[in-house]
C-alpha positions in Angstrom: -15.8 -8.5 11.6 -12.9 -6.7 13.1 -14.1 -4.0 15.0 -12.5 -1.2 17.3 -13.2 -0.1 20.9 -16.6 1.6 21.4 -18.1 -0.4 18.6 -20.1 -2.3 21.1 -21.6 0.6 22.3 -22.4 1.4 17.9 -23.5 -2.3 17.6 -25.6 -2.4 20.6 -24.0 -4.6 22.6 -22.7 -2.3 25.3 -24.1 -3.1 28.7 -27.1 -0.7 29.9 -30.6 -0.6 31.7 -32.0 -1.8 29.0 -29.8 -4.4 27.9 -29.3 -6.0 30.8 -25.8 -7.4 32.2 -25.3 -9.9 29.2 -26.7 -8.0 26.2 -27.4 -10.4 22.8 -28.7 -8.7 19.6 -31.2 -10.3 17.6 -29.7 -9.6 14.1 -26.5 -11.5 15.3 -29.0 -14.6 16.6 -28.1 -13.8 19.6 -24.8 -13.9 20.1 -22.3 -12.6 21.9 -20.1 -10.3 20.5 -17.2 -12.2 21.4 -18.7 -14.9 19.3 -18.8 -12.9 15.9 -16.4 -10.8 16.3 -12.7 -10.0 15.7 -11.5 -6.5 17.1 -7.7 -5.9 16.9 -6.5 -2.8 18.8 -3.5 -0.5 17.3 -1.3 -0.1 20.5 1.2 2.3 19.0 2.0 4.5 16.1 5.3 4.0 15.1 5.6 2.7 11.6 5.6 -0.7 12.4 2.9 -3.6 12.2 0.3 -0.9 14.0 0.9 1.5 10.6 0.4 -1.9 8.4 4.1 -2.0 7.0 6.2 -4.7 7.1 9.1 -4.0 9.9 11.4 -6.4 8.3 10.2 -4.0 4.6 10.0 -8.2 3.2 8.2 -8.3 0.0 4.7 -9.9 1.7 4.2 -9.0 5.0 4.3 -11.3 7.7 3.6 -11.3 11.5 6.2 -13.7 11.6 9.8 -11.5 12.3 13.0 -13.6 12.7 16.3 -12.3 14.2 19.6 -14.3 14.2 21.1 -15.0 17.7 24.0 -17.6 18.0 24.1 -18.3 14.4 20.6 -19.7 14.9 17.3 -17.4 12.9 14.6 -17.3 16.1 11.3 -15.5 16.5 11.5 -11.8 17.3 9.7 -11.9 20.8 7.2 -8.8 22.4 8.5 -7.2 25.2 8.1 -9.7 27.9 9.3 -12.8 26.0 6.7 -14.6 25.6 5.2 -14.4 22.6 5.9 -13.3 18.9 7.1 -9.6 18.7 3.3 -8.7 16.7 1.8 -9.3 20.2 3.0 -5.7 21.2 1.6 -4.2 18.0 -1.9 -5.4 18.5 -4.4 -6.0 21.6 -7.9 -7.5 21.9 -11.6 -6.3 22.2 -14.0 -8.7 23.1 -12.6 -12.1 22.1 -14.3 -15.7 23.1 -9.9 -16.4 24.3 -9.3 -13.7 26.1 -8.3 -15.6 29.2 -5.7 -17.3 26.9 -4.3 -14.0 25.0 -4.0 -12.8 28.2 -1.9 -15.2 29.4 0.2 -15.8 26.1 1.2 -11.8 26.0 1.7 -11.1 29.7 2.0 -14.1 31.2 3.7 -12.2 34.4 0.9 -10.0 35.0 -1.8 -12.3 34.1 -0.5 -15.8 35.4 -3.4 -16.4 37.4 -4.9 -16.8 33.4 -3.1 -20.1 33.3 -5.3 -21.8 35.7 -8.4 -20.6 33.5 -11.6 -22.8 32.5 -10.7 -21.9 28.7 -6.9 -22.6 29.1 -6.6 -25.5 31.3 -9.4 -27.0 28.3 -7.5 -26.1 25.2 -4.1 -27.8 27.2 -6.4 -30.8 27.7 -7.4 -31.3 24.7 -4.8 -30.4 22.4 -2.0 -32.2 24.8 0.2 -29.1 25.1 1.2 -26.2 27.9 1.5 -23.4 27.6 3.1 -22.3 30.5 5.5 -19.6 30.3 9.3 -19.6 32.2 11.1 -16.6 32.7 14.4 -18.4 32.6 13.8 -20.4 29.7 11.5 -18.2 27.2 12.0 -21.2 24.5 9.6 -23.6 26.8 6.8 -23.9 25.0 7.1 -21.2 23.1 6.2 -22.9 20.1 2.5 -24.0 21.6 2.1 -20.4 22.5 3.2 -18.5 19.0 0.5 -21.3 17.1 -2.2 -20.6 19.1 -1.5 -16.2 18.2 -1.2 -17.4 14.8 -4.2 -19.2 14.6 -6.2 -16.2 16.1 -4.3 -13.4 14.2 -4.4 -15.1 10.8 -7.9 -13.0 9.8 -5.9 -9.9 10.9 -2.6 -10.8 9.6 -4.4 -10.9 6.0 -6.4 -7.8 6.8 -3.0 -6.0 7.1 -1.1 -7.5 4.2 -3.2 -6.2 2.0 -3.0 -3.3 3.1 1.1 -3.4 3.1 0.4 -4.3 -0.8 -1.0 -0.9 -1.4 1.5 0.8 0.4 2.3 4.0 -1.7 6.1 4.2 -0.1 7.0 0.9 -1.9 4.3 1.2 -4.9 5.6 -0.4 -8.0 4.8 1.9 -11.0 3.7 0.2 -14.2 6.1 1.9 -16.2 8.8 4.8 -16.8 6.8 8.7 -17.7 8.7 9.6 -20.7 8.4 13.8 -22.1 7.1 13.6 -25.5 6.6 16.5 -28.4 2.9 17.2 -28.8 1.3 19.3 -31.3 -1.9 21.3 -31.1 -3.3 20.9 -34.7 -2.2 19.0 -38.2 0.0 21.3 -40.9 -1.3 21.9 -43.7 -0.6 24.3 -46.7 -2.3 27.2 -47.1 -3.6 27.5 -44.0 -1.6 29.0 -41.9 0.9 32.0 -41.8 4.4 32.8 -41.1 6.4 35.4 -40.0 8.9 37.3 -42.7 10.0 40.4 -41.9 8.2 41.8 -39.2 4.9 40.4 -41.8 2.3 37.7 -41.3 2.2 35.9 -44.5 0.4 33.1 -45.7 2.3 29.9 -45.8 2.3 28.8 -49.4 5.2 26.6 -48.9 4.7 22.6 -50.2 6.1 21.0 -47.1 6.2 21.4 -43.2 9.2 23.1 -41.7 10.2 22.1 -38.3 12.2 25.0 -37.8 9.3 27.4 -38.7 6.9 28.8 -36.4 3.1 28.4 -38.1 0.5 30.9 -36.6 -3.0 31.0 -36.4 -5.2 34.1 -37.3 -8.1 35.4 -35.8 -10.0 38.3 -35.7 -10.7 40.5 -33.1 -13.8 43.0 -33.3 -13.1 44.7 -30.5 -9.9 46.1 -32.0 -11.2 45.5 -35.4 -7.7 43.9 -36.2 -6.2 40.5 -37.0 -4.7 38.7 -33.7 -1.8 35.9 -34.8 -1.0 33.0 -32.3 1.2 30.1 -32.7 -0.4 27.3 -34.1 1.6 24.3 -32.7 1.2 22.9 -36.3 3.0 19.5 -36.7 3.3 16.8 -39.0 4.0 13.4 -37.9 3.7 14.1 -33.7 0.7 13.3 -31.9 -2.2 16.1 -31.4 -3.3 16.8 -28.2 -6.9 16.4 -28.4 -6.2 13.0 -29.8 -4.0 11.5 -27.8 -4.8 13.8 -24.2 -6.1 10.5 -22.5 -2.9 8.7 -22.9 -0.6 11.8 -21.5 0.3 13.2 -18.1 1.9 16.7 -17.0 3.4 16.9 -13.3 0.9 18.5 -10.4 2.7 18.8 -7.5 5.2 15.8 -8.3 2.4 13.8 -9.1 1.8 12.6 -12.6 -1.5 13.8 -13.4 -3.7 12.3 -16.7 -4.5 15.8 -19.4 -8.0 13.4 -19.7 -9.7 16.6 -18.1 -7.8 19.0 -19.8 -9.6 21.7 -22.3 -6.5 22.3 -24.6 -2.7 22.0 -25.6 -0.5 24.6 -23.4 3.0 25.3 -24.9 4.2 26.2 -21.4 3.6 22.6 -20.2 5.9 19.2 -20.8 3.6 16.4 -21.8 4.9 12.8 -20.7 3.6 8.8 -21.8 3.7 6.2 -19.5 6.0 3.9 -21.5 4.7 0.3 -19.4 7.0 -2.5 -18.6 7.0 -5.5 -19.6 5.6 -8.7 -17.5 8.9 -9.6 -17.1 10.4 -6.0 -16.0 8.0 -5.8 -14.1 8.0 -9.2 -12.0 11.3 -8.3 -11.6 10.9 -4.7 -10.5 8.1 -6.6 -7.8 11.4 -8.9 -6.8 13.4 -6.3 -6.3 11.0 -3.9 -4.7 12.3 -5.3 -0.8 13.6 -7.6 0.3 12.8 -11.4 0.7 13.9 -14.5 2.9 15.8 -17.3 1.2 14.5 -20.5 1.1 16.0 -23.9 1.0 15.6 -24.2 -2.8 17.6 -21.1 -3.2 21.1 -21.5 -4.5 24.2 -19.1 -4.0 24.5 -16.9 -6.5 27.2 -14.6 -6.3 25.6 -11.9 -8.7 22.8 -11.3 -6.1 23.7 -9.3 -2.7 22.4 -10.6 0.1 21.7 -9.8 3.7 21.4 -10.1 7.2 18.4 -9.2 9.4 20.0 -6.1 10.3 19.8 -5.1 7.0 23.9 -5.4 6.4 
């Protein structure tokens, strides 16, 4: 599960009279929470790893972010140095290595976390340290960023799914194209046209897109005819046949007329003309940006560029 602060208290694991000092719940078989649970705090706002974006805007988020110092690509690092830079976008409720996170992201304020049960045991039996060294951050830093990775990699999925969703870099599935609709199909002698100030009936053989076709009710409240343009067509689509497949703009939002009662003349109609697989893989290349791998090879049609986004 990954749970926030206070859930304890929710989930009934929050120490009280009745509870006792060590509470265990029944439904969990009576665990710990630290045991079944996975709670990742948001430590700040700003649009980075805490808002679920990518800071690096790379096609698939990763808490891995490289910068390039010396000529050589190395690990963006959190604020103390000693861990991967996602360590200050994230902190910990509740987790079986706390004494070890601790360590890893603050190793200055929590050193006395080094001599820990938990840590000294994983050193042991893994063969590493993980000591940290304020004039060398590269000692060990390695042994350090695997054992984040291997407790953020639950999380780190959580939030690239979320990153996939994102509707800043959303790839649409095609281009909205405005399209002529008509309200009802031509035909003769069945509606009427205007000639000289006088509604007449259309006897005419063929459909004129030039002429205006109206419809003619009556209205008993005037006792008189009432004549209103028809929208006749031949050979565009009609709205009530076709309404599911159109949009009209809401707000700057493309809406679908699925809900809508009838045509309006006052209103562009657009399609969704949809790409092709291929457009569209390509659109979902191009969408940000990616890192180059060894089997890429220089292509001098393609722009590339550095990690500060030059």
């Amino acid at each position: 599960m990954l749970l926030d602060k206070g859930s304890d208290e929710v989930f009934g694991f929050k120490p009280d009279k009745t509870t006792g000092a060590s509470p265990l719940q029944k439904f969990a078989k009576n665990k710990k929470i630290s045991k079944i649970a996975e709670c990742w705090e948001m430590e700040n706002n700003n649009r980075t790893y805490c808002s679920f974006r990518d800071p690096d805007k790379r096609k698939d988020l990763t808490f891995k972010a490289f910068e390039i110092k010396n000529g050589q690509k190395t690990y963006k690092l959190n604020s103390v140095g000693s861990a991967p830079l996602v360590a200050d976008s994230f902190e910990y409720r509740y987790h079986t290595d706390a004494d070890i996170l601790d360590y890893i992201m603050d190793p200055i304020k929590e050193g006395d976390k080094y001599e820990s049960e938990d840590a000294q045991a994983y050193m042991t039996e893994n063969n590493v340290d993980l000591l940290f060294d304020s004039n060398d951050k590269s000692k060990n830093f390695d042994v350090r960023a695997d054992f984040l990775w291997s407790k953020y990699k639950n999380w780190e999925k959580a939030c690239q799914w979320v990153w996939s969703t994102c509707t800043d870099y959303v790839i649409s599935q095609g281009e909205y194209e405005a399209v002529e609709i008509g309200a009802v199909e031509w035909q003769a002698n069945t509606f009427y046209v205007l000639i000289e100030g006088e509604y007449v009936l259309d006897s005419g053989a063929n459909w004129d897109a030039d002429t205006i076709y109206y419809s003619r009710t009556y209205d008993s409240a005037s006792s008189s005819y009432v004549y209103a343009n028809a929208h006749a067509v031949v050979g565009l689509p009609i709205f009530s046949e076709v309404k599911n497949d159109l949009y009209i703009i809401v707000n700057g939002n493309y809406v679908s007329c699925a809900n809508e009662p009838e045509f309006n003349d006052s209103i562009t109609y657009y399609q969704l003309n949809n790409y092709t697989d291929a457009e569209l893989e390509q659109k979902q290349v191009d969408r940000l940006v990616r890192q180059c791998t060894d089997d890429d090879i220089f292509d001098a049609n393609e722009i590339y560029y550095t990690y500060d986004g030059t």
